[in-house]
C-alpha positions in Angstrom: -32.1 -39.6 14.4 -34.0 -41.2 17.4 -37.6 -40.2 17.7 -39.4 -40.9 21.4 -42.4 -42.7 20.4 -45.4 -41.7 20.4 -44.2 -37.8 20.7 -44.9 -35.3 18.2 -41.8 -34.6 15.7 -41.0 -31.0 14.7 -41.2 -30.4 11.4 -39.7 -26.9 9.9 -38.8 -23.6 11.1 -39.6 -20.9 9.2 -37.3 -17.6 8.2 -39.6 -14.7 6.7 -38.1 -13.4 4.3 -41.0 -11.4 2.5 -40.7 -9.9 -1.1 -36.3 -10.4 -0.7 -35.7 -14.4 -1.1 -33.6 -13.6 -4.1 -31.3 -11.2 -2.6 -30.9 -13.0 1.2 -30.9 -16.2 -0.6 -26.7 -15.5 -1.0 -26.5 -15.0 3.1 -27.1 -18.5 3.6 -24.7 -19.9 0.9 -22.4 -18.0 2.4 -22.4 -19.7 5.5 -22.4 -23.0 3.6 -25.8 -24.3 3.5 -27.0 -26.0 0.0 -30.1 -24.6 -0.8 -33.2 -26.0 -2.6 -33.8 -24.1 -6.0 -36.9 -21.9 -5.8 -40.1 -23.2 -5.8 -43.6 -21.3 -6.0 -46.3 -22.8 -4.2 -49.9 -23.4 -5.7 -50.5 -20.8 -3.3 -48.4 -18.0 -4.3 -45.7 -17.9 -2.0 -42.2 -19.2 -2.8 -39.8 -21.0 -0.8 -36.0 -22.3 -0.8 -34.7 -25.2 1.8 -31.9 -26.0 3.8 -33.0 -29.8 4.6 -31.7 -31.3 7.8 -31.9 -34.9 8.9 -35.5 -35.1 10.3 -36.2 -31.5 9.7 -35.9 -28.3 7.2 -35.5 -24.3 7.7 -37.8 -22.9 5.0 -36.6 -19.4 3.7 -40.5 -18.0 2.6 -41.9 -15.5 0.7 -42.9 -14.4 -2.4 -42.0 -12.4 -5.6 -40.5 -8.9 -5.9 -42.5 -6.4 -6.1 -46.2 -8.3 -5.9 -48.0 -7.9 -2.9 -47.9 -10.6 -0.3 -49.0 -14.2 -1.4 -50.9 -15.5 1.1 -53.2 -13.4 3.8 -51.9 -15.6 7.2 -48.3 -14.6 6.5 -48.9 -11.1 5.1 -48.0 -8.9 7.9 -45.2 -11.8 9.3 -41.7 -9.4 10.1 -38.7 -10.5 8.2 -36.6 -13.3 10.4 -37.4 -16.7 12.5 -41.3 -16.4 12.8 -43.0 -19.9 12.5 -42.5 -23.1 13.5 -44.5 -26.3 12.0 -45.0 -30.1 13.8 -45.3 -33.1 11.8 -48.5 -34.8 11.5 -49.3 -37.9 9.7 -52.8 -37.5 9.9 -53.9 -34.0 9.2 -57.5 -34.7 10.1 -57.2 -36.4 13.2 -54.6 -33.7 14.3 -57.8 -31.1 12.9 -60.0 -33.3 15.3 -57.7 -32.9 18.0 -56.9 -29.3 17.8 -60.6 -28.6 17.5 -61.5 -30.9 20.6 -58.7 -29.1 22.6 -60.6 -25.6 22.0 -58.3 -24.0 19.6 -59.4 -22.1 16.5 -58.4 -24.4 13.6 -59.3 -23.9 9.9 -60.1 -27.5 8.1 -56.9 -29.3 6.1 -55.7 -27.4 3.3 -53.8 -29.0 0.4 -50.3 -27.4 -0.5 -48.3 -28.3 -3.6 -45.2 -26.9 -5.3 -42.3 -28.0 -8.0 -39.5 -30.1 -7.1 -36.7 -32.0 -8.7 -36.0 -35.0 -7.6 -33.6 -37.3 -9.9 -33.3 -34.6 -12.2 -36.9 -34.4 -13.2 -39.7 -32.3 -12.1 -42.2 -33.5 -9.9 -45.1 -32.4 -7.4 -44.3 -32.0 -4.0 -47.9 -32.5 -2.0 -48.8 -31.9 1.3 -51.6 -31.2 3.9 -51.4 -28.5 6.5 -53.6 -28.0 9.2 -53.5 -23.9 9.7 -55.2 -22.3 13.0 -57.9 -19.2 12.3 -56.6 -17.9 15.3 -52.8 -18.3 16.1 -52.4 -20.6 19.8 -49.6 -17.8 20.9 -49.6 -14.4 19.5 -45.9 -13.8 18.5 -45.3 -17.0 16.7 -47.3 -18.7 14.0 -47.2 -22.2 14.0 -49.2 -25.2 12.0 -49.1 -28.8 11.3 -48.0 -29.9 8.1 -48.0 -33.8 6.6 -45.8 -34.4 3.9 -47.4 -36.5 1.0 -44.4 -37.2 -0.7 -41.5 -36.7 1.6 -38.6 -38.0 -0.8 -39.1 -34.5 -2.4 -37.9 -33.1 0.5 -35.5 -34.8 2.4 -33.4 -35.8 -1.1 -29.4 -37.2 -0.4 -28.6 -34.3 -2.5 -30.0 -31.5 -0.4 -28.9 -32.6 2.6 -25.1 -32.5 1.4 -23.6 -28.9 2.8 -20.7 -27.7 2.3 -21.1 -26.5 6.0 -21.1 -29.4 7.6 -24.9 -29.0 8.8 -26.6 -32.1 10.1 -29.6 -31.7 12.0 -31.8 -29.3 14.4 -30.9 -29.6 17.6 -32.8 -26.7 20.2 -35.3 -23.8 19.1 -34.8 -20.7 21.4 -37.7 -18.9 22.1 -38.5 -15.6 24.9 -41.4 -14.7 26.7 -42.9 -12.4 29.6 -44.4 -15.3 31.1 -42.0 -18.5 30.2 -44.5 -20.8 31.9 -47.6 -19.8 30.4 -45.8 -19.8 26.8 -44.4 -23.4 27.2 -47.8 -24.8 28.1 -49.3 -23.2 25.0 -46.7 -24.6 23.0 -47.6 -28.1 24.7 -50.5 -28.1 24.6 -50.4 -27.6 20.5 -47.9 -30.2 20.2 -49.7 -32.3 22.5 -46.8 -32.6 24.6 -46.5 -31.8 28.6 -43.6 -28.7 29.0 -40.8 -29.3 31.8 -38.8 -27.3 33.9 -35.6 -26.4 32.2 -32.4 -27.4 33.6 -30.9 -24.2 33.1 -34.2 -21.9 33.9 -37.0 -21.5 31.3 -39.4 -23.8 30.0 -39.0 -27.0 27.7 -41.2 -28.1 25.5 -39.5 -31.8 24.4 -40.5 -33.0 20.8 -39.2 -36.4 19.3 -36.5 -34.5 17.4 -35.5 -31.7 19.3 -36.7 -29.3 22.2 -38.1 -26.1 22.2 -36.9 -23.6 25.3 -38.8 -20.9 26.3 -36.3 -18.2 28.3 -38.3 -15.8 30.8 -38.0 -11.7 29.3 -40.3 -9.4 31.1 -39.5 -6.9 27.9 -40.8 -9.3 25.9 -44.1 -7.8 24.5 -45.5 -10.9 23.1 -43.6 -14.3 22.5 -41.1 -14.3 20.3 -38.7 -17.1 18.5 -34.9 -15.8 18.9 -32.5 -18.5 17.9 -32.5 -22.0 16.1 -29.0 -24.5 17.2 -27.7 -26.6 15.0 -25.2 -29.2 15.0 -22.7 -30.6 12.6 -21.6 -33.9 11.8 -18.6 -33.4 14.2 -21.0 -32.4 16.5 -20.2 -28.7 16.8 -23.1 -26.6 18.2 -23.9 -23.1 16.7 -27.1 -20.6 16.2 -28.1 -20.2 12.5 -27.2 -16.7 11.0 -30.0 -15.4 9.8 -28.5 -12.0 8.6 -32.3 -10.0 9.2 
């Protein structure tokens, strides 16, 4: 995948799935992704992946039945709700963030289990979370990955599906404009006018498009677009 240099790269999109990863888990296999096996972060929550070339959807929650894991993702509604840029310095991104006059909580460390080779190892990274979310509607951090080959391993990124990469993140708003600046100005990015109305916000690895709804309460993601390796296009069937 070719990265514009010097542009932030997206790193995950995020599909709440609360206390129900188990049984929604089957939805996604269904449509032929390979998923991760589960894996329970040293902060409670637990995850499974569907690793892309460059990027991941992470299916998140926690357990069944125990109350929710972590407090910024507590009252998150089920479905496409986050999305996370790559950093590969989480405390001059912290520096940055700070300096640019958003609310930013200092780098956090993040572990979990992973296989990788057939034995168990630590997955690491840092995150850089805000106090106070840039754009109500849509959580978003920055996350560095410490030991990337535990994600992006040959063997996950085999589906059955075809899946290759992320391709365009869909995302509505009252005021398209104002959104895509926010959005910009997180990634550190300048948004553009869309070619087919809306708002762009271009990453390294993909765009982000911001569509104009005046029902739209608050901002709101609405579709991620893959594409195969035979370079079909389609949204990701989220089933919530």
């Amino acid at each position: 995948m070719l990265h514009a240099v010097g542009r932030t790269e997206f790193d995950h999109a995020v599909v709440m799935v609360r206390d129900r990863l188990d049984a929604l888990a089957p939805h996604f296999e269904r449509q032929g992704f390979h998923l991760s096996d589960k894996a329970v972060h040293n902060l409670g929550s637990c995850n499974r992946l569907i690793v892309l070339e460059g990027t991941y959807i992470e299916l998140l929650g926690w357990p069944p039945g125990a109350p929710p894991a972590r407090k910024e993702i507590a009252g998150s509604p089920f479905g496409l709700e986050a999305l996370v840029f790559r950093t590969h310095d989480a405390e001059a991104t912290y520096e940055r963030l700070r300096a640019a006059g958003f609310a930013v909580n200092p780098v956090q460390e993040l572990s979990r289990p992973a296989l990788l080779d057939g034995r168990e190892v630590t997955a690491r990274f840092h995150t850089v979370r805000f106090a106070e979310q840039p754009l109500p509607g849509i959580r978003m951090y920055f996350c560095r990955h410490l030991t990337p080959e535990c994600v992006w391993s040959p063997a996950l990124m085999s589906h059955p599906n075809g899946a290759r990469s992320l391709l365009r993140i869909d995302a509505r708003a009252a005021d398209a404009h104002a959104a895509a600046q926010r959005l910009a100005l997180v990634a550190g990015v300048t948004a553009q006018a869309g070619k087919d109305g809306g708002w762009d916000v271009p990453l390294a690895n993909l765009r982000i498009h911001v569509s104009e709804d005046p029902q739209a309460a608050q901002p709101t993601l609405s579709a991620l677009t893959l594409e195969n390796r035979d370079g079909a296009h389609y949204a990701l069937d989220t089933g919530l």
